[in-house]
C-alpha positions in Angstrom: 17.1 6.8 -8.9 17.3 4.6 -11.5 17.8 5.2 -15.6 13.7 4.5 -15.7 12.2 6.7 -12.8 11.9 9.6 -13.2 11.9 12.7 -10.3 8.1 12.4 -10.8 7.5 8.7 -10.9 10.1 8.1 -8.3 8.0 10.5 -5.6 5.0 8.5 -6.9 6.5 5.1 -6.1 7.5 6.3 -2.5 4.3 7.9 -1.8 2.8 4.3 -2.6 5.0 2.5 -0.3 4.7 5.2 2.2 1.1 4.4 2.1 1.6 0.7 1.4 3.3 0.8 5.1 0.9 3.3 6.5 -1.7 0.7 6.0 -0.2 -2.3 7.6 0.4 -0.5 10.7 -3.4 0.3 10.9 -4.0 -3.5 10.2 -1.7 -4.2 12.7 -3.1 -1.7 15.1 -6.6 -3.0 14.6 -6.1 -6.7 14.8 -4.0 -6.5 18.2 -6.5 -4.4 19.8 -9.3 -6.7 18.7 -7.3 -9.7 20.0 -7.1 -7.3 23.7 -10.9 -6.7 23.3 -13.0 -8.5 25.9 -16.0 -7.3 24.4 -17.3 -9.4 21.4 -18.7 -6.2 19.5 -16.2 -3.9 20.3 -13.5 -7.1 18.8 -16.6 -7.4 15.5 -15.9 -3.9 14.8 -11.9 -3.7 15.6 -11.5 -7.2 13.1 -13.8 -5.3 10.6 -11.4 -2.3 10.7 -8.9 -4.3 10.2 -10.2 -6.2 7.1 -10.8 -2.8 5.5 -7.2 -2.1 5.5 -6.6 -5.3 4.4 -8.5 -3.9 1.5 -6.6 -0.9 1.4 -3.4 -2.6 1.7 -4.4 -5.1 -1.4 -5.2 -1.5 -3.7 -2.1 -0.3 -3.5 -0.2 -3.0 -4.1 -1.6 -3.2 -7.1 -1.3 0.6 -7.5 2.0 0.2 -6.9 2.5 -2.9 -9.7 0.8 -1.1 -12.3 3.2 2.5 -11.9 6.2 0.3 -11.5 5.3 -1.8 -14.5 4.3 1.7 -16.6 8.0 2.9 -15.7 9.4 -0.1 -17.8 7.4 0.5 -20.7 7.9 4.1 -20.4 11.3 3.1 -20.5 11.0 1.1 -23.3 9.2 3.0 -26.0 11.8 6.1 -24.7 15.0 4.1 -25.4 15.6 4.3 -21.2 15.3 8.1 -21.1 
C-alpha cells in the first residue's frame, strides 16, 4: 500500500479490479460459446451477452479511473497522509 491509499481505498481499488477481471472472463465466456453456437439465435443472444459485459467492463474502468484519480487529489490537499 502506497503513501496515498488508504486501508479503505486500497480494498475499493481491488474490489474494482476484481470485478474489472470478473467481467472479462464473462466476455470471454460468452463470445467463445457464441463462436461454438450452431444456432444463429442461440449465437444473437450469446454475442449480446457478451456486448453487455463489454458494457460492464467499460463502467468500471472508468470507476476505477475516477477512485484512483480521487486518491491523488486526496493525497494532495492532505499533504500525502
Amino acid at each position: 500500500m502506497t503513501k496515498r491509499e488508504t486501508p479503505e481505498t486500497r480494498t475499493l481499488v481491488q474490489i474494482l479490479e476484481e470485478a474489472i477481471a470478473k467481467e472479462h472472463d464473462s466476455y470471454e465466456y460468452y463470445a467463445k460459446a457464441a463462436r461454438q453456437s450452431g444456432k444463429p439465435t442461440v449465437k444473437r443472444m450469446f454475442l449480446h451477452l457478451a456486448e453487455m459485459e463489454k458494457g460492464h467492463l467499460a463502467e468500471l474502468n472508468k470507476q476505477l479511473d475516477y477512485v484512483k484519480a480521487q486518491i491523488i487529489v486526496d493525497s494532495a490537499i492532505t499533504g500525502g497522509s
